[in-house]
RODO-2510 file (C-alpha; in nm, 4 decimals, decimal comma):
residues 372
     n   res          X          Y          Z
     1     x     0,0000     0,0000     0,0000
     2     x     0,0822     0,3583    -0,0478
     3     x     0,2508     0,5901     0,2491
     4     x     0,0360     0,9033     0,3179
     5     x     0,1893     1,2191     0,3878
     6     x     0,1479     1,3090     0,7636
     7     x    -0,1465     1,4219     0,8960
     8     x    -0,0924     1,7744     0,9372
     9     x     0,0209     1,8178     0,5719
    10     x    -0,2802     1,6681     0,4357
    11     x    -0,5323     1,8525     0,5874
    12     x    -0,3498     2,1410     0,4857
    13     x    -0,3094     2,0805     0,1207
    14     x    -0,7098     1,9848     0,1249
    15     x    -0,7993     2,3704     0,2828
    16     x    -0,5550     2,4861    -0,0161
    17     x    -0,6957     2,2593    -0,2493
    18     x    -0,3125     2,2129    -0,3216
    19     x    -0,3663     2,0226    -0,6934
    20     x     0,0198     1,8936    -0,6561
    21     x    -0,1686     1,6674    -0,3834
    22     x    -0,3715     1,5016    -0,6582
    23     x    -0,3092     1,1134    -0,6093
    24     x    -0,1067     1,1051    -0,3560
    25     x    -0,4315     1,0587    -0,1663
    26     x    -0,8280     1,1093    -0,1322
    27     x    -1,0152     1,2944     0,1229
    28     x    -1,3449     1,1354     0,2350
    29     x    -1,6131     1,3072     0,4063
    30     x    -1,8110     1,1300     0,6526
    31     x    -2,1029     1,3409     0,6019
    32     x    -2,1984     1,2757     0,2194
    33     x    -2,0092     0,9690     0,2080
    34     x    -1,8268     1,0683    -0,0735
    35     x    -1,4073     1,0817    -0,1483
    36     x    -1,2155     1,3599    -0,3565
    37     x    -0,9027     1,4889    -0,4529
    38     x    -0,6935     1,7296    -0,2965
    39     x    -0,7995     2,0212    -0,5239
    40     x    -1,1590     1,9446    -0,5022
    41     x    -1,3260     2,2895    -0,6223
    42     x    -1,6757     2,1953    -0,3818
    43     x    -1,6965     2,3262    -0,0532
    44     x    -1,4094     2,1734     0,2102
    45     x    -1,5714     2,0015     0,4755
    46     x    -1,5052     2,0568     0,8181
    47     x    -1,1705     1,8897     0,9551
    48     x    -1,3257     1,6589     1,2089
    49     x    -1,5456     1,5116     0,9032
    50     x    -1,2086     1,4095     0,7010
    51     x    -1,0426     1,0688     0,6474
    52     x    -0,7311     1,0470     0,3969
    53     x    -0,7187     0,6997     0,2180
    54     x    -0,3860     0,6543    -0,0272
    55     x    -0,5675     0,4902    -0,3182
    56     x    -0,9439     0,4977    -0,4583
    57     x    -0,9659     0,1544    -0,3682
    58     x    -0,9415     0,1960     0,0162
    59     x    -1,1848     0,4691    -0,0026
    60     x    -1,3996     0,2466    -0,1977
    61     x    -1,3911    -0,0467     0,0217
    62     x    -1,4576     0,2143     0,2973
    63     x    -1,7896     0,2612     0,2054
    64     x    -1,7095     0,6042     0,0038
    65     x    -1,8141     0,6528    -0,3722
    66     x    -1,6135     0,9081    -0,6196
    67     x    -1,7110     1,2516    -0,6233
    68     x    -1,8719     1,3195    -0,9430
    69     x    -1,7212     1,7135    -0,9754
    70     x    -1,3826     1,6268    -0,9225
    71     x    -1,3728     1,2815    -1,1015
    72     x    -1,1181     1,0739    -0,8489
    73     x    -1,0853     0,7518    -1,0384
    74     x    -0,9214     0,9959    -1,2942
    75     x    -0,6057     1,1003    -1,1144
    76     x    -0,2861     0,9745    -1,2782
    77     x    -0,3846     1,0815    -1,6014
    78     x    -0,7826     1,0684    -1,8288
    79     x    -0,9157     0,7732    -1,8687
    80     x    -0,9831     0,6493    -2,2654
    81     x    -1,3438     0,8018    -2,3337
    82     x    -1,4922     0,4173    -2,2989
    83     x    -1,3601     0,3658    -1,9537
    84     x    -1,5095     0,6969    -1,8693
    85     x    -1,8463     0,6122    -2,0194
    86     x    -1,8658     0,3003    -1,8031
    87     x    -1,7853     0,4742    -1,4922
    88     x    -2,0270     0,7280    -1,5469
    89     x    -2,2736     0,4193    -1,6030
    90     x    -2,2190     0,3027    -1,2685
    91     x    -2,2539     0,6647    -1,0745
    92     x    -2,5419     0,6992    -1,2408
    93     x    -2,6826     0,3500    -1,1347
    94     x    -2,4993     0,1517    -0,8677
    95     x    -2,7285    -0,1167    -0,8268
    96     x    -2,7144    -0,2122    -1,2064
    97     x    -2,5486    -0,5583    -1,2568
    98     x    -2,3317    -0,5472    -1,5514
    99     x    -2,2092    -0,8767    -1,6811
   100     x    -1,9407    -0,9655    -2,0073
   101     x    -2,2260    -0,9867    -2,2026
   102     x    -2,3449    -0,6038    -2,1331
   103     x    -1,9566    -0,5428    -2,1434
   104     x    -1,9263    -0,6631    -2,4665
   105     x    -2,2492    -0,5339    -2,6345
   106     x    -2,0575    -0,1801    -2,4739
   107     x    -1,8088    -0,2426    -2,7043
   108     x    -1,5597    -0,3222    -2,4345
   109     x    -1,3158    -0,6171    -2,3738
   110     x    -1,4146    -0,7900    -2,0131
   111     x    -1,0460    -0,9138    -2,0373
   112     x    -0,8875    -0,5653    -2,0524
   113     x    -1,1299    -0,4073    -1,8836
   114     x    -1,0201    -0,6619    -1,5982
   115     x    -0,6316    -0,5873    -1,6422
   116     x    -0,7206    -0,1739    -1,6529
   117     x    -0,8737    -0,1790    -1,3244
   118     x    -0,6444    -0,3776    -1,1443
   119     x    -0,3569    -0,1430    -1,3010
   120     x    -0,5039     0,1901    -1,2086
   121     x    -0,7604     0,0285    -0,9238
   122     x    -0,6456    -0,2699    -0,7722
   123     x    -0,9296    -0,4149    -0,8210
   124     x    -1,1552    -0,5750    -1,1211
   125     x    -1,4372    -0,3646    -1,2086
   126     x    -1,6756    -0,6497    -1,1216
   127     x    -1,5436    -0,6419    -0,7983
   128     x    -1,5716    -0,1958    -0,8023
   129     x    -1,9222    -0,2504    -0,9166
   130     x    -1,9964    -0,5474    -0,7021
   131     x    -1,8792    -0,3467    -0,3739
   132     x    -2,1103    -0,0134    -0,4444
   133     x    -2,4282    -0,2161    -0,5228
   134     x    -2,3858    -0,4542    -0,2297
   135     x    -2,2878    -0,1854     0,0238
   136     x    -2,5831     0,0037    -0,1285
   137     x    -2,7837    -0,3188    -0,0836
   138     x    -2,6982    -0,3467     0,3031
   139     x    -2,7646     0,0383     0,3900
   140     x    -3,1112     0,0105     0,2868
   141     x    -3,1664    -0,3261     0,4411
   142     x    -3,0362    -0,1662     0,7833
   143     x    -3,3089     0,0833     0,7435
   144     x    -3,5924    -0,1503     0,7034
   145     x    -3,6142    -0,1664     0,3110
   146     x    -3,8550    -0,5210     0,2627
   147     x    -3,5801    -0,7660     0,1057
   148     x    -3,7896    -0,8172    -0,2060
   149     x    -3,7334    -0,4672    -0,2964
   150     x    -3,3818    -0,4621    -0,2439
   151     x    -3,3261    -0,7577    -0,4267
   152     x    -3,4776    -0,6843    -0,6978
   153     x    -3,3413    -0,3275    -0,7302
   154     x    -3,0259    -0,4358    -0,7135
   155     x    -3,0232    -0,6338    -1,0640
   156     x    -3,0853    -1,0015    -0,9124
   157     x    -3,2955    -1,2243    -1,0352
   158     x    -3,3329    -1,4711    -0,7833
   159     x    -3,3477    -1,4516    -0,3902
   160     x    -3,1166    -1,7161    -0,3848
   161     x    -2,8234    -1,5062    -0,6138
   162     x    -2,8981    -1,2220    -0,3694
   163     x    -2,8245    -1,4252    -0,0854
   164     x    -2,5251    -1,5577    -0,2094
   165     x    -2,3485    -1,2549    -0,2980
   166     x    -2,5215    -1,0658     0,0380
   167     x    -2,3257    -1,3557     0,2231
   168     x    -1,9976    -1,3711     0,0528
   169     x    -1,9289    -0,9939     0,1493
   170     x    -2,0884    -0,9555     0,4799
   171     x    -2,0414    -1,3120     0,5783
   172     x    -2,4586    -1,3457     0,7148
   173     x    -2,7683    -1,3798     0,4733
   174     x    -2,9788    -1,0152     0,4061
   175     x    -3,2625    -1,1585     0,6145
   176     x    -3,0578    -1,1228     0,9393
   177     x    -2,8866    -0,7704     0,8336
   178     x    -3,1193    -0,5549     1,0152
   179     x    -3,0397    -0,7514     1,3399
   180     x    -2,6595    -0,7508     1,2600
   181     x    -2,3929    -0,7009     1,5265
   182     x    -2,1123    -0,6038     1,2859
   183     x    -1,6852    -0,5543     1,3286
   184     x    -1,7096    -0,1857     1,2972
   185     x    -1,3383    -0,0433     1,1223
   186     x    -1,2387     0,2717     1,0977
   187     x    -0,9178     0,4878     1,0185
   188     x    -0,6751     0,5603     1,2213
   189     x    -0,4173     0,8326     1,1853
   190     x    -0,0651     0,7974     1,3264
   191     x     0,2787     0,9647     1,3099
   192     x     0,4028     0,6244     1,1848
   193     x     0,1095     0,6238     0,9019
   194     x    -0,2507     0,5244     0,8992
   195     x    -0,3635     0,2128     1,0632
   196     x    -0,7111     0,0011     1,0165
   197     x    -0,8962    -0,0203     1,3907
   198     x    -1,1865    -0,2336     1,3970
   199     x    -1,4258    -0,3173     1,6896
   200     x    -1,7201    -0,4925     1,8824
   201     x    -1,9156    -0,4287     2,1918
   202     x    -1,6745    -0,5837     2,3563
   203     x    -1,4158    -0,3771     2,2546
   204     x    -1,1000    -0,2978     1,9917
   205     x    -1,0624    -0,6388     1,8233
   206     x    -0,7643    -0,5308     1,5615
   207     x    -0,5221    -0,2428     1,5279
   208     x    -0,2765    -0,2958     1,2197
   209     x    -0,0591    -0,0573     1,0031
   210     x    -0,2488    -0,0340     0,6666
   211     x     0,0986    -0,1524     0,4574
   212     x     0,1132    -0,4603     0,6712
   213     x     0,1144    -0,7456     0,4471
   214     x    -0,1392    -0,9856     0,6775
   215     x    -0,3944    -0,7194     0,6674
   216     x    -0,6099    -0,9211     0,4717
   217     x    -0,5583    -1,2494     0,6309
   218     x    -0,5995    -1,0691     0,9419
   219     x    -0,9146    -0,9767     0,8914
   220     x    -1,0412    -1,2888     0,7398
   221     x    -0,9093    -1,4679     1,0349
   222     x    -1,0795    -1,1769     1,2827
   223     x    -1,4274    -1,2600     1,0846
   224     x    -1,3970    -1,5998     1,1525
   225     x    -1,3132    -1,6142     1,4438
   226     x    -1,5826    -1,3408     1,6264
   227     x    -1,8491    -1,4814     1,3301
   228     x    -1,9384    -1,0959     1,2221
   229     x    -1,9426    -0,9150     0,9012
   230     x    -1,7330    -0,6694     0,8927
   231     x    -1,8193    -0,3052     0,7506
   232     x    -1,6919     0,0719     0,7344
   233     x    -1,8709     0,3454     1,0928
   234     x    -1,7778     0,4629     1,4351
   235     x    -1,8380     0,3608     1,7426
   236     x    -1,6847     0,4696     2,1202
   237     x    -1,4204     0,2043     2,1151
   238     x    -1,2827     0,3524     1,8405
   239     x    -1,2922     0,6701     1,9757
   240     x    -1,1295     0,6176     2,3155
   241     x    -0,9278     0,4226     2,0897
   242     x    -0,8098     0,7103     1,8637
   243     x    -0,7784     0,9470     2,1598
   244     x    -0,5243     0,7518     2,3489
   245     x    -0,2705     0,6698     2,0522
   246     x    -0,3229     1,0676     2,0096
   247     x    -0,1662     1,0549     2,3888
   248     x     0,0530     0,7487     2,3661
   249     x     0,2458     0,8974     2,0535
   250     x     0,2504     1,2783     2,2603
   251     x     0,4442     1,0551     2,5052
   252     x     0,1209     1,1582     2,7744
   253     x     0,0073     0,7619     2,7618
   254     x     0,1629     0,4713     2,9118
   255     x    -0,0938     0,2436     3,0097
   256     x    -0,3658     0,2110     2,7240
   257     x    -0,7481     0,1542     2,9146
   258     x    -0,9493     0,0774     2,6111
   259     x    -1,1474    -0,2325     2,6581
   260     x    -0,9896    -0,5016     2,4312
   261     x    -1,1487    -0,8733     2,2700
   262     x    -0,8469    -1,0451     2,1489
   263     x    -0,9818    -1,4239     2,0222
   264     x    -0,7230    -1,6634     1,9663
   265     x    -0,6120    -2,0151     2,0102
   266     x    -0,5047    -2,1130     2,4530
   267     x    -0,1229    -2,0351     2,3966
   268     x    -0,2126    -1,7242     2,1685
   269     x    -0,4174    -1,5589     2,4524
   270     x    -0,1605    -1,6811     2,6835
   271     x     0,1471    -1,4879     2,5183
   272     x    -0,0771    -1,1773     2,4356
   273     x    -0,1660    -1,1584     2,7679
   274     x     0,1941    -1,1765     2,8640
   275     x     0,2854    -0,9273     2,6014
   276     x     0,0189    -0,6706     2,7856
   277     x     0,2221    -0,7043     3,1348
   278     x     0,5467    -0,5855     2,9724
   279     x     0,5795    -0,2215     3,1417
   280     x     0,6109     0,0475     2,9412
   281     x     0,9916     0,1185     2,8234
   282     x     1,1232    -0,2042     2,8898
   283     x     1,1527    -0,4906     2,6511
   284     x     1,1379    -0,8777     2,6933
   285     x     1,2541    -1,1363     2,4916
   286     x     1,1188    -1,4606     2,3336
   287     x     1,2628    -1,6634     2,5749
   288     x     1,1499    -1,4758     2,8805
   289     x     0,7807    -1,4973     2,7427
   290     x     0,8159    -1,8584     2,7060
   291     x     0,9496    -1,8811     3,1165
   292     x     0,6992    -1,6694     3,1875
   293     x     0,4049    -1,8315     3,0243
   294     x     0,5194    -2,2038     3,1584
   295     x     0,6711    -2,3491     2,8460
   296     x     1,0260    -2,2141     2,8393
   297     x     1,0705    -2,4463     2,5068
   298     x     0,8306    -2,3148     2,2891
   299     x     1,0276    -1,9590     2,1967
   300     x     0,9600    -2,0364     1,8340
   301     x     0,5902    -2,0383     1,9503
   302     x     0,5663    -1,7123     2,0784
   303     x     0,7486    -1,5858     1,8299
   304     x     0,4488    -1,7105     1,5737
   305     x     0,2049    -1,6191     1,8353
   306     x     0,3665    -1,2065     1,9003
   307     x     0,3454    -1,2026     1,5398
   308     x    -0,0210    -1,3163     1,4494
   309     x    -0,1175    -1,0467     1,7620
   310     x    -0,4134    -0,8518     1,5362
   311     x    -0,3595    -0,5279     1,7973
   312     x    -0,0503    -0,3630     1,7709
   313     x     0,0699    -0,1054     1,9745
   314     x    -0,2068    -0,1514     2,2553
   315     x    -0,0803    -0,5406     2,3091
   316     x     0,2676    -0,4326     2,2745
   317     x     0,4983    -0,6802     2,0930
   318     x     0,7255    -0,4667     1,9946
   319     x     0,8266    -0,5097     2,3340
   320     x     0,9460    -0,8091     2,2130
   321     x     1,3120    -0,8681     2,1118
   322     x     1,5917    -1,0974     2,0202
   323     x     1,8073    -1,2394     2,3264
   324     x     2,1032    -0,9854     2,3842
   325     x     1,8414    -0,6639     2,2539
   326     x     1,8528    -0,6910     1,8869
   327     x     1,4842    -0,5978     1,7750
   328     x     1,4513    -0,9093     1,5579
   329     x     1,1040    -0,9247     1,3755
   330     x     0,8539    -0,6855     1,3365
   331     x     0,5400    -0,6873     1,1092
   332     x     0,4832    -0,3373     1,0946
   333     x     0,8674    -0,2712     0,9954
   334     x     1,1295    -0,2756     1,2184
   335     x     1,1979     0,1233     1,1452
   336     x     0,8209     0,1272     1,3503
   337     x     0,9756    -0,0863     1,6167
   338     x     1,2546     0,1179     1,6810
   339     x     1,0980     0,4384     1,6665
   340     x     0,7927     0,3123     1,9222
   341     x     1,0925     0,2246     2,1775
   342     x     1,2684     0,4996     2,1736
   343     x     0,9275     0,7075     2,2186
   344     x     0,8938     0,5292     2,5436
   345     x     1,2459     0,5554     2,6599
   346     x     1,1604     0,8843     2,6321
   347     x     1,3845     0,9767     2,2739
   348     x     1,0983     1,0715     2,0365
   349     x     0,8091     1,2818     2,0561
   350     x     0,5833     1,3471     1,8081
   351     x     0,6915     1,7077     1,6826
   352     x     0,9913     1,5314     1,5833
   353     x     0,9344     1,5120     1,2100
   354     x     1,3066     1,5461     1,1057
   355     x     1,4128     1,1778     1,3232
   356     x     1,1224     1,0698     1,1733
   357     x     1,1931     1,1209     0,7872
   358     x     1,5346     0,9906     0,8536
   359     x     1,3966     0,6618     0,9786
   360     x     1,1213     0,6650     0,6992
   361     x     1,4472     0,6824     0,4274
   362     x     1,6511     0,3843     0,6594
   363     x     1,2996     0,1638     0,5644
   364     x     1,3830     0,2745     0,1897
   365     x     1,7443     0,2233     0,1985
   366     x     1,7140    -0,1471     0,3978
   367     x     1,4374    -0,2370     0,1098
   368     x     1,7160    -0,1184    -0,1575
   369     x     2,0110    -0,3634    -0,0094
   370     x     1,7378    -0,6798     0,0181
   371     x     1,6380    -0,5903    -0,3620
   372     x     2,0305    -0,5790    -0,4630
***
């Protein structure tokens, strides 16, 4: 995934409207539910109704849809008059259902098509078009739509194809939707880039770095293993969730208190557990969180286990290190690592942009020497 800029600059290029800006990343606004570029002529929204996504196809998969003044999907360059045609085909009507057949009879190649959004998307534009008519789909079932409307005017023709596709995404069928307790995820903002929260009643169930490469499986696993759908909102874990990382990387926080629901196998919960008693600015190694937990053999165990943890930061393994201090693994990057510990031994603070970059171009320079 894309790096954002830092916080700070991006909400300053979006009051400028700062065109240089233009995809680098998107601005969302909670309020219309649409994303936009940087120079955006509309109205700016207010700051506290902002999110920044990197690509069009976070914001998509956020729940947003592509401002139709500023044309999004069209940063990096025009798109050839057909692709634009097709686009506008789908603002128009979301819940159309456009298979290779309608593609074709469009005059347009369902094989390229494919390879053209994944190049300039990441994604096929069955699955762009598949995301905005079922998230479309949902909303109105959530307000009490009758399913028989919905289904069919969302361009199915059978309750049972509904259902299917209803179930792939959200993981439930549409006739339990209006009941649904979902994994709520929002983004979070951080001085070491933006990070995907998601929770429950119970509380935050993952906290990961949006360029992690598990992110997915993460959240597969996290669906599976609470039995929710998971989908784009707010909620007050997330809040009090956002609020102390604001304090914890202003060096104010030491002891996180947001309520937690970590699901995992027994020796899982046992080392994240462990991980959580580690005080803040000291480290432990593998081999002490194997004495500690009662199996001083299994340090290649807790190794797997620190690193399938699905809430960084809050259960802190990079607390975790090699025997002797080296910082060994880290999923987030080991630049992240480092800078997190020296924030609690009391090194960094979050003005300090300049140790920052420097760090930032160590992560480009290691990535360099692996490549050569």
């Amino acid at each position: 995934m894309a790096q954002l800029p830092p916080p700070a600059v991006m909400m300053r290029a979006s009051t400028k409207r700062d065109a240089s800006f233009d995809g680098i990343f998107y601005i969302a606004v909670r309020t219309t539910g649409i994303f936009c570029r940087p120079s955006c002529p509309a109205k700016s929204p207010r700051p506290e109704n902002k999110e920044f996504y990197a690509t069009p196809r976070e914001a998509l998969f956020a729940g947003y849809r592509p401002c139709l003044r500023c044309r999004p999907l069209q940063t990096g360059g025009a798109h050839p008059e057909e692709i634009s045609r097709l686009l506008r085909s789908v603002d128009d009507n979301p819940a159309a259902r456009l298979k290779d057949g309608d593609l074709r009879r469009m005059g347009l190649s369902p094989s390229r098509l494919r390879r053209y959004f994944l190049g300039r998307f990441g994604m096929t534009f069955h699955a762009y078009a598949r995301s905005r008519r079922l998230g479309e789909a949902f909303q109105r079932i959530k307000k009490g739509a009758p399913l028989e409307d919905v289904i069919l005017g969302h361009g199915y023709e059978s309750h049972s194809g509904f259902r299917d596709a209803f179930k792939h995404l959200f993981g439930k069928p549409p006739g339990r939707a209006s009941a649904l307790e979902c994994i709520t995820t929002g983004w979070v903002e951080t001085p070491l880039g933006p990070m995907v929260a998601a929770s429950i009643k119970e509380g935050v169930c993952l906290l990961e770095f949006t360029d992690r490469r598990m992110i997915e499986a993460q959240l597969t696993t996290l669906r599976k293993r609470i039995g929710r759908p998971i989908t784009a909102g707010a909620g007050p874990h997330l809040d009090q969730l956002r609020e102390e990382l604001a304090a914890y990387f202003a060096g104010r926080l030491r002891s996180f208190k947001v309520p937690l629901h970590a699901p995992g196998t027994p020796f899982q919960e046992r080392v994240w557990r462990e991980l959580l008693r580690i005080p803040w600015g000291q480290t432990r190694s593998y081999e002490e969180i194997a004495r500690r937990i009662g199996s001083p053999q299994a340090c290649r165990a807790v190794g797997t286990a620190n690193g399938m943890n699905r809430i960084a930061i809050v259960i802190p393994c990079h607390r975790v290190v090699n025997t002797g201090g080296a910082l060994g693994g880290y999923g987030g990057g080991l630049w992240r690592k480092h800078w997190m510990l020296e924030l609690e031994r009391g090194a960094v603070h979050r003005a300090d942009e300049v140790k920052l970059r420097r760090l930032q171009q160590e992560k480009v320079d290691s990535s360099r020497n692996v490549v050569g």
